[in-house]
N, CA and C atoms as a LAMMPS dump frame, in Angstrom:
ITEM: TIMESTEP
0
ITEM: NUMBER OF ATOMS
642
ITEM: BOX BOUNDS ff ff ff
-5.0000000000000000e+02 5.0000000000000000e+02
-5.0000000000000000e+02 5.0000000000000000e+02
-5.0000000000000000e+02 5.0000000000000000e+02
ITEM: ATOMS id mol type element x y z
1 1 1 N 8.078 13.499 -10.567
2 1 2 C 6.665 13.159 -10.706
3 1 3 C 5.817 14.208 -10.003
4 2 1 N 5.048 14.634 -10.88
5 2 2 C 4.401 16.231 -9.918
6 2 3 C 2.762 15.489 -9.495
7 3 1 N 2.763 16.042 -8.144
8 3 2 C 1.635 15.168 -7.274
9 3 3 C 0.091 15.709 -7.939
10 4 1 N -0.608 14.89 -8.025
11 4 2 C -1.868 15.48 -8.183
12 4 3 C -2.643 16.302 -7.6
13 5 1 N -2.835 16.812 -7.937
14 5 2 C -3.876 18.502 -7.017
15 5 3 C -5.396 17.619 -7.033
16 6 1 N -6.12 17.361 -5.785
17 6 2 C -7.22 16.574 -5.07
18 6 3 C -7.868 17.45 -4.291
19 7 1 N -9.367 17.641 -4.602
20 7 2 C -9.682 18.53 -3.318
21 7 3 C -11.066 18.298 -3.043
22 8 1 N -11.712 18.211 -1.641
23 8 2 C -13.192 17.567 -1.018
24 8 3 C -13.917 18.508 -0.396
25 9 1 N -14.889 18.676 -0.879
26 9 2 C -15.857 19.584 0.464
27 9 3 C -16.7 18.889 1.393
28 10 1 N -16.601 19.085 2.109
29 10 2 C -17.247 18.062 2.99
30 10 3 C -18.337 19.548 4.082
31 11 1 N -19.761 18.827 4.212
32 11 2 C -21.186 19.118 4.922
33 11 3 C -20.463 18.814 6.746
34 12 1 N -21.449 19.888 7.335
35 12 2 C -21.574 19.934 8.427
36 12 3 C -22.596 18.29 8.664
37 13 1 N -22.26 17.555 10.01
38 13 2 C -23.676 16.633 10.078
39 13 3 C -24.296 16.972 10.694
40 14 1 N -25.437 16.917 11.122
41 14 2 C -26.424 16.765 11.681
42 14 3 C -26.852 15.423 12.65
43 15 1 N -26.691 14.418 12.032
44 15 2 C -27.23 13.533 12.12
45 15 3 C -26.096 12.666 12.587
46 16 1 N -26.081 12.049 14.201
47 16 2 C -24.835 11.434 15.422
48 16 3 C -25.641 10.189 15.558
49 17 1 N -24.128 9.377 15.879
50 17 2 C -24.332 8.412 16.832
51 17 3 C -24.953 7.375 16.047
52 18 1 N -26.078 6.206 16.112
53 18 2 C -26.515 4.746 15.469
54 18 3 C -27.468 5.343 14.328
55 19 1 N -27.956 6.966 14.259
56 19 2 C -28.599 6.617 13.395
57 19 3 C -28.024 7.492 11.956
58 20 1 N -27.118 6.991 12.116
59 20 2 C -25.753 7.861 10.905
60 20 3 C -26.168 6.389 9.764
61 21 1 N -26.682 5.347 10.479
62 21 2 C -26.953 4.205 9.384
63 21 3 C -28.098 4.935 8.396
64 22 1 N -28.71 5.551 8.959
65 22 2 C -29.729 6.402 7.527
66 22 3 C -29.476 6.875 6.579
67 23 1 N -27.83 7.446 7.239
68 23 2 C -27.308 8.579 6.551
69 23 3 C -26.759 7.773 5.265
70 24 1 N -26.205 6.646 5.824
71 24 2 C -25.507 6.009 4.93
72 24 3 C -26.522 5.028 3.552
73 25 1 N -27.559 4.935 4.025
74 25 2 C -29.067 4.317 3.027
75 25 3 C -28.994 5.278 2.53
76 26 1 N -28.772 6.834 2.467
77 26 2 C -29.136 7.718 1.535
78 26 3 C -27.936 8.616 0.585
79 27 1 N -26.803 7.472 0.768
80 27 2 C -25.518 7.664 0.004
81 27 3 C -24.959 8.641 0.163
82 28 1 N -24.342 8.766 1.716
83 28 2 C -24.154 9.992 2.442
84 28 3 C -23.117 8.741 3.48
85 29 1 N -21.508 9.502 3.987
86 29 2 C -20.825 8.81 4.48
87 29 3 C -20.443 9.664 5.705
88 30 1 N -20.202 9.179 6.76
89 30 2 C -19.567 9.902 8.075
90 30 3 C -18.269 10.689 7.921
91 31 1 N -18.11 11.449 8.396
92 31 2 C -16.544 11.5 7.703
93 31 3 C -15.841 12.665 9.19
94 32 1 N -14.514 11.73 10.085
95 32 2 C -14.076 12.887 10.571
96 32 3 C -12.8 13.673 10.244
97 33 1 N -12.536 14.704 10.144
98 33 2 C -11.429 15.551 10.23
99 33 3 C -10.762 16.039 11.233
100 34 1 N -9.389 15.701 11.552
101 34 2 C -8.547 15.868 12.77
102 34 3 C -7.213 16.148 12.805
103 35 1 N -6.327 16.783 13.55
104 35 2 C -5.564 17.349 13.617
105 35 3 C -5.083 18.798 14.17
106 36 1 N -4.117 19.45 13.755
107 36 2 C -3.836 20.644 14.22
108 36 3 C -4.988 21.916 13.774
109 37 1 N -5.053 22.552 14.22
110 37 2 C -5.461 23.582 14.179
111 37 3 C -6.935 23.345 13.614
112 38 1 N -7.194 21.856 13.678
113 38 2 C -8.812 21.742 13.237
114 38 3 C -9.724 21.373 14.445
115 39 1 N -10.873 22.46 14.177
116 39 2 C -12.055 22.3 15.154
117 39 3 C -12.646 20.964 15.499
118 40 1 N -13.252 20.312 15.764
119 40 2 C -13.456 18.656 15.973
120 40 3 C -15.039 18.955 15.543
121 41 1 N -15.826 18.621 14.783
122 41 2 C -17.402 18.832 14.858
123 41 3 C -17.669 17.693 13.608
124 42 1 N -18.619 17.282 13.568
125 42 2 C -19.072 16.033 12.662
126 42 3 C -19.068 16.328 11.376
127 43 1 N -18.776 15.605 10.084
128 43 2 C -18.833 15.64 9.172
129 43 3 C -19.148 14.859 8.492
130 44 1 N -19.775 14.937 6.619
131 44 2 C -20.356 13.662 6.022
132 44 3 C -19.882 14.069 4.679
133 45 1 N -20.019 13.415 3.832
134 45 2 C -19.767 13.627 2.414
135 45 3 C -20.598 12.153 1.042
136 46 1 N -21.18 12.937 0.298
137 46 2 C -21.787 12.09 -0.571
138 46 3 C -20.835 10.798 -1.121
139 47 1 N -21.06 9.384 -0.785
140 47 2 C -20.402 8.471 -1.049
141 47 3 C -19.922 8.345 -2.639
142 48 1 N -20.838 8.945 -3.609
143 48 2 C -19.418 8.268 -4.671
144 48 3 C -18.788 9.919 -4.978
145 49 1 N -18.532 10.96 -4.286
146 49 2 C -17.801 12.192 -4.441
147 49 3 C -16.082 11.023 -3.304
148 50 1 N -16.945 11.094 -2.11
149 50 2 C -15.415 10.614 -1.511
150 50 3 C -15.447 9.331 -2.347
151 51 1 N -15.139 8.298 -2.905
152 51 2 C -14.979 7.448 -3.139
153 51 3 C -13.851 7.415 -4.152
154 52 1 N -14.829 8.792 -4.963
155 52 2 C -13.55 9.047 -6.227
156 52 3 C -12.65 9.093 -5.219
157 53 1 N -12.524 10.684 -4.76
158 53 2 C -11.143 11.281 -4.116
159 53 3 C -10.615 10.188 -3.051
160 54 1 N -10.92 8.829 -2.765
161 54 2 C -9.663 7.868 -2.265
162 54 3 C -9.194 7.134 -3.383
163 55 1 N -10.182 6.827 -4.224
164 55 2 C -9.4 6.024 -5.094
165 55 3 C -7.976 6.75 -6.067
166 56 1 N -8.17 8.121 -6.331
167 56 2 C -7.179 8.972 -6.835
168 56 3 C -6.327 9.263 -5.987
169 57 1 N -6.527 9.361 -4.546
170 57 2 C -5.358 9.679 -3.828
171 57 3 C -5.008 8.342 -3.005
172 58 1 N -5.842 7.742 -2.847
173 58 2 C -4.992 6.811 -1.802
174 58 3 C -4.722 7.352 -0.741
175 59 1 N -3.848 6.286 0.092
176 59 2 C -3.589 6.81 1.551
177 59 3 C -1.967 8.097 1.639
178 60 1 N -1.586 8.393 0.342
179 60 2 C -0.095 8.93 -0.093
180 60 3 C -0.344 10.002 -0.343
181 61 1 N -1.684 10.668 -0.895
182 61 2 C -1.542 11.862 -1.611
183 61 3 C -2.357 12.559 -0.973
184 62 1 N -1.957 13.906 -0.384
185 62 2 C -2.677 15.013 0.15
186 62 3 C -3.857 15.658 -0.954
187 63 1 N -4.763 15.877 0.422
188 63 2 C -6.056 16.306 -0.245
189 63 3 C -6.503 17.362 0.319
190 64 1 N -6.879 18.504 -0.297
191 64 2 C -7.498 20.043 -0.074
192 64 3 C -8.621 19.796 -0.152
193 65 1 N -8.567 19.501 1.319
194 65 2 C -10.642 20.242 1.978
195 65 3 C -10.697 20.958 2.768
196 66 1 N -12.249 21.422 2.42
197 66 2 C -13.149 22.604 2.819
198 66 3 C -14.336 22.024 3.339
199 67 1 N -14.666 22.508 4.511
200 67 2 C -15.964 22.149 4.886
201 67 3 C -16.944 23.057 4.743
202 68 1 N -17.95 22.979 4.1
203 68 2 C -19.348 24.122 3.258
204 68 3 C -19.673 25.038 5.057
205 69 1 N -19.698 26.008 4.354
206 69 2 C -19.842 27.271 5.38
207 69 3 C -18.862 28.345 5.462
208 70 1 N -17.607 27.311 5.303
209 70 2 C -15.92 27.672 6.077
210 70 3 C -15.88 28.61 5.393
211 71 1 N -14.261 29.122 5.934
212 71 2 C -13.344 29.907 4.786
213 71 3 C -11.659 29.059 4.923
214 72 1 N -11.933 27.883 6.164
215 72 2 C -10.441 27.573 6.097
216 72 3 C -10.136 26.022 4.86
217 73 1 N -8.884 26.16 4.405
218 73 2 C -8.845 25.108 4.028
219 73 3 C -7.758 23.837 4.596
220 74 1 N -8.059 23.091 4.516
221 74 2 C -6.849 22.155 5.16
222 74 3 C -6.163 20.8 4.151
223 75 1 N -4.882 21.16 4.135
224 75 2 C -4.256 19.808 3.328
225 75 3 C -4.593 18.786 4.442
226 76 1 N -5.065 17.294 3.781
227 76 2 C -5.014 16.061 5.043
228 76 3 C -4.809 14.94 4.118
229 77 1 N -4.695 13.836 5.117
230 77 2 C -4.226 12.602 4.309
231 77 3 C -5.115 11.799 4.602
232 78 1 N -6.241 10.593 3.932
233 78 2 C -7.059 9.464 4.182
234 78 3 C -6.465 8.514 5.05
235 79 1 N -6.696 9.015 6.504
236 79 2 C -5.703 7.757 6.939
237 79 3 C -6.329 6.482 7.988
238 80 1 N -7.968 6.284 7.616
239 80 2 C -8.512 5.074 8.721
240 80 3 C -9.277 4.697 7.724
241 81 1 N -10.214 4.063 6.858
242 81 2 C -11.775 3.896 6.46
243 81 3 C -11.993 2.595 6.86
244 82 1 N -13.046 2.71 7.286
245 82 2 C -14.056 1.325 8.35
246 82 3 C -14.61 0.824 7.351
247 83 1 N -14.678 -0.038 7.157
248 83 2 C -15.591 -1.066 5.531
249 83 3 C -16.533 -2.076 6.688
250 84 1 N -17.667 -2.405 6.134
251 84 2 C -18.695 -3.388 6.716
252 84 3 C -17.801 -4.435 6.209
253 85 1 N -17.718 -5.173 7.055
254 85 2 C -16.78 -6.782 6.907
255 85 3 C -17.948 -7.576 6.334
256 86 1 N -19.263 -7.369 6.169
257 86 2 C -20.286 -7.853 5.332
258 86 3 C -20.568 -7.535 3.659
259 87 1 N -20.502 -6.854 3.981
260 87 2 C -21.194 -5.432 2.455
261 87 3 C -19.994 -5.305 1.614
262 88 1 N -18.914 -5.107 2.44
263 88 2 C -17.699 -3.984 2.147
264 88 3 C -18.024 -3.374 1.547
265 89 1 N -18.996 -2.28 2.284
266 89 2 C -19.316 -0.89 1.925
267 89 3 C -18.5 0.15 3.007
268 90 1 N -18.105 1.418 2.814
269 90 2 C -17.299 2.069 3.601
270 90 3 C -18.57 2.648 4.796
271 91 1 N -18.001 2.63 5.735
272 91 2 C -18.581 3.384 6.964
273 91 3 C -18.121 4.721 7.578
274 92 1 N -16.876 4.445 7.445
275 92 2 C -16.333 5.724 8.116
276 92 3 C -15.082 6.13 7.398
277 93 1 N -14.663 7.677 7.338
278 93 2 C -13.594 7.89 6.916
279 93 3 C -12.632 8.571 7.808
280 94 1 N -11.689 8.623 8.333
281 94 2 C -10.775 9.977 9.097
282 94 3 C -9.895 10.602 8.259
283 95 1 N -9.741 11.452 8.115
284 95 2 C -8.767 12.173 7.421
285 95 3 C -8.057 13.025 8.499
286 96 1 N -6.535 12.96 8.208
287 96 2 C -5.819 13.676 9.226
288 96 3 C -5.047 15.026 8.57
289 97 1 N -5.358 16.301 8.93
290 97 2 C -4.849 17.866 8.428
291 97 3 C -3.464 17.949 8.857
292 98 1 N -2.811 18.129 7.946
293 98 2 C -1.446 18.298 8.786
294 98 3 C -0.833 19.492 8.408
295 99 1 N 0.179 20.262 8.398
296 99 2 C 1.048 21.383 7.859
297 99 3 C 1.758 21.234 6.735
298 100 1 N 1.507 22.082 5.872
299 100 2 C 2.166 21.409 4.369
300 100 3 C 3.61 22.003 4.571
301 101 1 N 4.134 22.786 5.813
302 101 2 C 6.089 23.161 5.661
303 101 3 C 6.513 21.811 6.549
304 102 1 N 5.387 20.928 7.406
305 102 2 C 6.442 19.73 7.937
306 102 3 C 6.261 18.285 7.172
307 103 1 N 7.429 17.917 7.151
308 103 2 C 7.29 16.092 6.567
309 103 3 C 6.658 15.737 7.136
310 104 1 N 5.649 14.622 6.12
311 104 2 C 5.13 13.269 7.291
312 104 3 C 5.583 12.07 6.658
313 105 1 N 5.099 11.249 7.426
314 105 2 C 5.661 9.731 6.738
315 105 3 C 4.544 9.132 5.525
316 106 1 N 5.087 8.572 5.16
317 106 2 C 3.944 7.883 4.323
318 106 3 C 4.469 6.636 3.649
319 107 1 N 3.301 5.49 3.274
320 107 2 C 4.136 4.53 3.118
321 107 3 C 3.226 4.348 1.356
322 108 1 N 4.658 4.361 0.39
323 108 2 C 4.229 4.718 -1.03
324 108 3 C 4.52 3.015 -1.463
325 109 1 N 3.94 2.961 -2.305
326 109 2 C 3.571 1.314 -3.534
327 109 3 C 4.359 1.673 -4.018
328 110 1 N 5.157 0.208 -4.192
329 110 2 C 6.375 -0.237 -5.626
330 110 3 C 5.617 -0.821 -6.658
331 111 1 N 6.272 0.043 -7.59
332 111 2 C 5.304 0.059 -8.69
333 111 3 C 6.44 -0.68 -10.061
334 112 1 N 6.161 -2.229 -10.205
335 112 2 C 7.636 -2.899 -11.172
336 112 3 C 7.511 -2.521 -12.487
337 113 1 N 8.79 -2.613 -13.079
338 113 2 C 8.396 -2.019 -14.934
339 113 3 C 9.535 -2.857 -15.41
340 114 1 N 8.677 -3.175 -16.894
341 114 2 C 10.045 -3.636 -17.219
342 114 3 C 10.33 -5.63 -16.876
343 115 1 N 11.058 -6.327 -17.972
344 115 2 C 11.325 -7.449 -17.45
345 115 3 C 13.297 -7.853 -17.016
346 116 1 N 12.933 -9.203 -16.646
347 116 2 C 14.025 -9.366 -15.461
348 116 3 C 14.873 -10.384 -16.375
349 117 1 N 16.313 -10.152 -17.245
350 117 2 C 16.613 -10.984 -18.031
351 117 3 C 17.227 -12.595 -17.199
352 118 1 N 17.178 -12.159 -15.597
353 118 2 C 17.481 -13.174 -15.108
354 118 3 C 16.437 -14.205 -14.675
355 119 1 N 14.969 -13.609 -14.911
356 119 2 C 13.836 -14.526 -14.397
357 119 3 C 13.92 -15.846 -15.673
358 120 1 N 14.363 -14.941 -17.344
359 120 2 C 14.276 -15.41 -17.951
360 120 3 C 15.712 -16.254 -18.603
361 121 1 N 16.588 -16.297 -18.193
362 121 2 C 17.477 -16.967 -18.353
363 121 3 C 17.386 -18.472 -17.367
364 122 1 N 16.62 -18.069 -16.294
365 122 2 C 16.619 -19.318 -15.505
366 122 3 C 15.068 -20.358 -15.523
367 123 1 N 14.303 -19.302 -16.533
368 123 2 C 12.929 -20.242 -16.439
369 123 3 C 12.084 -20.283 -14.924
370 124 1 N 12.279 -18.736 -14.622
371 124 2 C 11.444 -18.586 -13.32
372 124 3 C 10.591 -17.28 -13.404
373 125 1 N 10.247 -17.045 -11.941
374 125 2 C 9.323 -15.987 -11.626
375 125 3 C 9.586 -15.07 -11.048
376 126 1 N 9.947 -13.81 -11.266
377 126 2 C 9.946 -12.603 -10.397
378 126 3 C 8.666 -12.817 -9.223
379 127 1 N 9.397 -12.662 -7.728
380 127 2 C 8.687 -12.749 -7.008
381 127 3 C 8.789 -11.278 -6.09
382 128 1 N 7.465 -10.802 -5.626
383 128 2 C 7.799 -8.897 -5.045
384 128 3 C 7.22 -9.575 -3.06
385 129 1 N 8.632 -9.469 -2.831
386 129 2 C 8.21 -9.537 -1.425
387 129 3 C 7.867 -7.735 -0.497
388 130 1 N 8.145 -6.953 -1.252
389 130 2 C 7.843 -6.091 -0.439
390 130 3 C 7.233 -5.206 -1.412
391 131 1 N 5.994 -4.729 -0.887
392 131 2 C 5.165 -4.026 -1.618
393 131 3 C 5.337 -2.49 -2.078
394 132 1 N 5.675 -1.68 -0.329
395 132 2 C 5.239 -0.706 0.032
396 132 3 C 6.539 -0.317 0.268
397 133 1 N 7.118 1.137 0.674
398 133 2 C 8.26 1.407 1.161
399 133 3 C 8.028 3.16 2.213
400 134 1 N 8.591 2.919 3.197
401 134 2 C 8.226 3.788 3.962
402 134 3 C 8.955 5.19 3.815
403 135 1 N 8.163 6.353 3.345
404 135 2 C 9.379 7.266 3.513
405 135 3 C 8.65 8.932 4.142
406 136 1 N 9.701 9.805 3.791
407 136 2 C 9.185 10.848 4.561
408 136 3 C 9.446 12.073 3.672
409 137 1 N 8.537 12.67 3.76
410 137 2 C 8.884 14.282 2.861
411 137 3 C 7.733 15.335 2.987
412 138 1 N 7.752 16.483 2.739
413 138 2 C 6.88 17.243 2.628
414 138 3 C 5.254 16.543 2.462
415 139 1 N 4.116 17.306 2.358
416 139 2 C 3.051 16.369 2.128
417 139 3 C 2.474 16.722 0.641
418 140 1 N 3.022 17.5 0.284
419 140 2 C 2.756 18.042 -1.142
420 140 3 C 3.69 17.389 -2.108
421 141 1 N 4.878 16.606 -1.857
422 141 2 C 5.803 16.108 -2.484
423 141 3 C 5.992 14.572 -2.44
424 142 1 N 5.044 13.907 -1.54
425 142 2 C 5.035 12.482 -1.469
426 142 3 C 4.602 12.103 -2.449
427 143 1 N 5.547 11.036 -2.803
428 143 2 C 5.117 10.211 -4.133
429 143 3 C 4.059 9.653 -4.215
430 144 1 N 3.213 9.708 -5.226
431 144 2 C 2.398 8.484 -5.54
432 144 3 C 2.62 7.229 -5.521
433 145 1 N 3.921 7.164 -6.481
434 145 2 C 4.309 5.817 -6.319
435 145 3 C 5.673 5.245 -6.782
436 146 1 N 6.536 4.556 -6.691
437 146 2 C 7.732 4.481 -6.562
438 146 3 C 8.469 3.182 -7.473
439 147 1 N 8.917 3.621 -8.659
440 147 2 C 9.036 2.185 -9.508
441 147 3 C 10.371 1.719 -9.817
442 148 1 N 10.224 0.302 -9.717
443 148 2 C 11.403 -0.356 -9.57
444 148 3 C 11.656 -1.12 -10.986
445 149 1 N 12.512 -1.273 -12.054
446 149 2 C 13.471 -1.574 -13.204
447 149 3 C 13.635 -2.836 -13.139
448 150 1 N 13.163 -3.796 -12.998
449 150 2 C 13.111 -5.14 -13.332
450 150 3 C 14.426 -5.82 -14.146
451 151 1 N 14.758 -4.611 -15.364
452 151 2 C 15.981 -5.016 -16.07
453 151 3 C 17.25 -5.055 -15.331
454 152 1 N 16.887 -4.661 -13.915
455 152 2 C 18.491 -4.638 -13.098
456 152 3 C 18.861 -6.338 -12.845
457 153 1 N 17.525 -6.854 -12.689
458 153 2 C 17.797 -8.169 -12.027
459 153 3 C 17.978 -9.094 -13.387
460 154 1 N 19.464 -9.332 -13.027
461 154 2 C 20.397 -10.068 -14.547
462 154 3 C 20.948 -11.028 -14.079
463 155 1 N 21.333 -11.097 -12.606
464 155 2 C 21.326 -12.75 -11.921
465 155 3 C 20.466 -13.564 -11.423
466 156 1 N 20.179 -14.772 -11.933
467 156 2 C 19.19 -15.666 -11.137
468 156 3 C 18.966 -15.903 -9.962
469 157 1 N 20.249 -15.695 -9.609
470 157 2 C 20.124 -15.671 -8.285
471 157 3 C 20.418 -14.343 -6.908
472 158 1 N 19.63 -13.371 -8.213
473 158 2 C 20.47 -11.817 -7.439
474 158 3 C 18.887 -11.43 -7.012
475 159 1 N 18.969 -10.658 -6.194
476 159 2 C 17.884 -10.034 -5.657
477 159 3 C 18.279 -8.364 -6.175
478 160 1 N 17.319 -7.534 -5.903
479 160 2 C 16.747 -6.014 -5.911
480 160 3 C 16.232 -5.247 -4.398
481 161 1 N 17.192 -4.901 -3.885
482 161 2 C 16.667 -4.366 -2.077
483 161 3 C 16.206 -2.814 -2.587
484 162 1 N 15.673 -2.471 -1.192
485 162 2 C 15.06 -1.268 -1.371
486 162 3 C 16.165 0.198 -2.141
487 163 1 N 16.943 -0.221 -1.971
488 163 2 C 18.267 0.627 -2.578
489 163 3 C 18.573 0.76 -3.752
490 164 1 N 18.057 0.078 -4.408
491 164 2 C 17.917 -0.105 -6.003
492 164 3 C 16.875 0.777 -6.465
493 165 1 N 15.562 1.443 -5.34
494 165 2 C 14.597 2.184 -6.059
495 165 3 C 15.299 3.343 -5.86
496 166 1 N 14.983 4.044 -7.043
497 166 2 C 15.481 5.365 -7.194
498 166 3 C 14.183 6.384 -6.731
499 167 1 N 14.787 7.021 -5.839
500 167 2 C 14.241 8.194 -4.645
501 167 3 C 14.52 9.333 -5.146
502 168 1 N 13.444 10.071 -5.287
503 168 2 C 13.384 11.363 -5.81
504 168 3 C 14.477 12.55 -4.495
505 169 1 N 14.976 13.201 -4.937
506 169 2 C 15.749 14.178 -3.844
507 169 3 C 15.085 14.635 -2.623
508 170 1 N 13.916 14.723 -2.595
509 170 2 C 13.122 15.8 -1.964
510 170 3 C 12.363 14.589 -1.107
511 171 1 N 12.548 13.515 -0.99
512 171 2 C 12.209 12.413 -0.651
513 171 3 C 13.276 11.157 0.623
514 172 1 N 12.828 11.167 1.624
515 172 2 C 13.911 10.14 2.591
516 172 3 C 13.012 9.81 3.092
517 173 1 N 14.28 8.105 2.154
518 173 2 C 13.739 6.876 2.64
519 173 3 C 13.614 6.062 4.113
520 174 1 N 12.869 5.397 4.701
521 174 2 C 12.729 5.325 5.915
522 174 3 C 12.734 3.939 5.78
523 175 1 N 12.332 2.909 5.05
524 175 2 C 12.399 1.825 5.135
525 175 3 C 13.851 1.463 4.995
526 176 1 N 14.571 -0.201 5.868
527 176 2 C 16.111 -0.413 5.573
528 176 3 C 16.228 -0.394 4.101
529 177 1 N 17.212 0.208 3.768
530 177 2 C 17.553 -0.023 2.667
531 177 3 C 18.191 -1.113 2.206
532 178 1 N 18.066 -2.197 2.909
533 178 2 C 18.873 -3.599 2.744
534 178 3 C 17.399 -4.459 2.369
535 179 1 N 16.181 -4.396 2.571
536 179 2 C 15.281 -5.299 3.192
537 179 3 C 15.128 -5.492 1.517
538 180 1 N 14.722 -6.971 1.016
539 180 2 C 14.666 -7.353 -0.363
540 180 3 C 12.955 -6.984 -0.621
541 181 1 N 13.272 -6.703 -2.162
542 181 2 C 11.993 -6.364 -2.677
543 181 3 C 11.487 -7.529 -3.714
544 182 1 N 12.284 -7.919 -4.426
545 182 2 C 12.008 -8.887 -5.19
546 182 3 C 13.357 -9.545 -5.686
547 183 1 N 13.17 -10.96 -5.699
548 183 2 C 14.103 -11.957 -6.029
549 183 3 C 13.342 -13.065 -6.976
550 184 1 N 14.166 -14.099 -7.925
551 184 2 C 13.655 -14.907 -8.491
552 184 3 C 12.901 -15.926 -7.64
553 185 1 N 12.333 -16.525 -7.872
554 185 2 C 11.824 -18.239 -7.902
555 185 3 C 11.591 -19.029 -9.303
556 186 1 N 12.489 -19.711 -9.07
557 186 2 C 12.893 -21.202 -9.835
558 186 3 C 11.814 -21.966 -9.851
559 187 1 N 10.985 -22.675 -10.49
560 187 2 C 9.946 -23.601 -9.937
561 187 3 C 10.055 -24.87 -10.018
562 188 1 N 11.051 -25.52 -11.22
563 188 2 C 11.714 -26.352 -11.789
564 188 3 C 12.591 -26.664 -10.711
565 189 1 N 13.7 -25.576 -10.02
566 189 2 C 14.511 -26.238 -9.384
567 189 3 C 13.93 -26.521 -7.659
568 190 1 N 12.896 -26.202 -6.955
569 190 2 C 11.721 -26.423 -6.219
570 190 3 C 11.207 -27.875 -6.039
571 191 1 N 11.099 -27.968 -7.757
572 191 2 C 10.191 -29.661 -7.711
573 191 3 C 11.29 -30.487 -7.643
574 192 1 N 12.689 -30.496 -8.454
575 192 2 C 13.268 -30.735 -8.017
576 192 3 C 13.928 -31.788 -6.602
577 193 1 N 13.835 -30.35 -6.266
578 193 2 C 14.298 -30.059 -4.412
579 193 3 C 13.429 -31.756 -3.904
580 194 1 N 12.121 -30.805 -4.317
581 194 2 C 11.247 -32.522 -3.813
582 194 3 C 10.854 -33.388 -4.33
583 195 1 N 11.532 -33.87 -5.608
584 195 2 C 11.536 -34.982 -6.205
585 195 3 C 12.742 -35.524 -5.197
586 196 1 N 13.761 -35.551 -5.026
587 196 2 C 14.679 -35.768 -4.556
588 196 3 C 14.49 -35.879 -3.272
589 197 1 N 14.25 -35.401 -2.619
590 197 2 C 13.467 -35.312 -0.848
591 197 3 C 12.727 -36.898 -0.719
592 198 1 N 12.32 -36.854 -1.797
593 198 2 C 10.803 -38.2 -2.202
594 198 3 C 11.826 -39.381 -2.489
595 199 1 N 12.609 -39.234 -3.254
596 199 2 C 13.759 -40.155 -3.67
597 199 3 C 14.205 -40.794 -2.37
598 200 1 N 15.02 -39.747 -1.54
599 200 2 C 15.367 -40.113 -0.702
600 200 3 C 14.857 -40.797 0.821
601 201 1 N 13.438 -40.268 0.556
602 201 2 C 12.752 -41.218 2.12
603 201 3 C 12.221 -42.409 1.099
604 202 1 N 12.081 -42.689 0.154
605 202 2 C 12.019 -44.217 -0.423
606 202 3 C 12.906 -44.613 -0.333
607 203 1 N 13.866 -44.717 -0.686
608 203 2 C 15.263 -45.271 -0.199
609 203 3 C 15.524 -45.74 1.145
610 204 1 N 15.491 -44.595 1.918
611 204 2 C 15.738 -44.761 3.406
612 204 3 C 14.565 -45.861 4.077
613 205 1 N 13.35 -46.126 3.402
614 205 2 C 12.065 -47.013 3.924
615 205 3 C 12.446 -48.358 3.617
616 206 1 N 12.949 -48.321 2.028
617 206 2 C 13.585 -49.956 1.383
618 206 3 C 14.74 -50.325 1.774
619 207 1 N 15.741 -49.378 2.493
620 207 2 C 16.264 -49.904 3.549
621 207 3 C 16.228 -50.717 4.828
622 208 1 N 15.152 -49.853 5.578
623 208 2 C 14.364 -50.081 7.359
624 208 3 C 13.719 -51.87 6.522
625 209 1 N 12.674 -51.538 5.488
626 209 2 C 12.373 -52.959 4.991
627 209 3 C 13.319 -54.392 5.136
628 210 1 N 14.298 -53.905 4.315
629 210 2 C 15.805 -54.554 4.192
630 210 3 C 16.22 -55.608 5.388
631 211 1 N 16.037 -54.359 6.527
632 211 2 C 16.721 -54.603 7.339
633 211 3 C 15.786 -55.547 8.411
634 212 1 N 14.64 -54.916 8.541
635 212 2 C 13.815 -56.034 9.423
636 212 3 C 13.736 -57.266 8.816
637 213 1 N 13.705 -57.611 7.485
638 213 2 C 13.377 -59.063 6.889
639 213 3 C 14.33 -59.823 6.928
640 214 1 N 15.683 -59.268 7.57
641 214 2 C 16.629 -60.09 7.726
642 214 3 C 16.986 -60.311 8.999
């Protein structure tokens, strides 16, 4: 899967501290950049320019920015944004620069395909207990996203662990490879469970009854 090429320019700010709320009335976002070999000085970027470039990269896919003036460029990864717990409008962004010859970690989305002949032999539901999977590789080579074959799961009662996703070479996995990703649920055999549960404390009550009236 060849990674998408993403890239941001991001403005010097001007404008610090409480009254960056202006900045943001005039569709203009805070934005810092950090890491190695990067200078620390304020930055902003027009809210629906960054908005695209998270929604295309997400927190997985390296992004080539430039800050207007420069000449340097830096690969970094989206890795904080502050949302108003009111608005949920974004407030802040960090992006972290890292070295594109060392791995970093990153934690990539399971992405399911495909159906499960065992969901359907038993009259249930594929259920995805684990979303995300942690791994490590270059930053130019991290997956977008990581998909798991649904057609493997042929027992009703078999699960799919992280070992079942197929990992590109250039790619190590960091999450256990034991930890389950998705298994059936039965819903039928559930109600079941507590029809029977129900059965049984009526029983056990017309007993206690039974027994005091005599």
């Amino acid at each position: 899967m060849t990674t998408e090429s993403i890239s941001l320019e991001l403005s010097p700010r001007e404008v610090l501290g409480k009254k960056v709320k202006r900045l943001r009335q005039q569709g203009v976002i805070p934005v810092h950049l950090y890491g190695p070999g990067v200078d620390p000085q304020p930055l902003q970027c027009e809210t629906t320019k960054l908005v695209d470039v998270l929604v295309r990269a997400g927190g997985n896919t390296a992004v080539t920015v430039t800050v207007q003036g420069g000449q340097e460029t830096h690969l970094a990864f989206a890795r904080e944004i502050q949302w108003d717990p009111r608005r949920d409008d974004i407030l802040h962004v960090d992006f972290l620069a890292v070295d594109a010859s060392r791995p970093v970690s990153a934690q990539v989305p399971i992405t399911l395909i495909g159906d499960s002949p065992g969901a359907r032999t038993a009259g249930g539901t594929v259920m995805q207990q684990l979303r995300d999977l942690n791994v490590e590789a270059l930053p130019l080579e991290v997956p977008r996203e990581l998909e798991l074959d649904l057609a493997m799961l042929t027992d009703p009662d078999g699960v799919l662990r992280a070992a079942d996703i197929v990992i590109p070479g250039n790619v190590t996995l960091l999450t256990d490879p034991e930890d389950v990703v998705v298994r059936i649920e039965v819903l039928r055999a559930i109600e079941e469970e507590v029809f029977a549960e129900e059965e049984g404390a009526e029983a056990s009550t017309e007993s206690e009854d039974e027994s005091e009236a005599q």
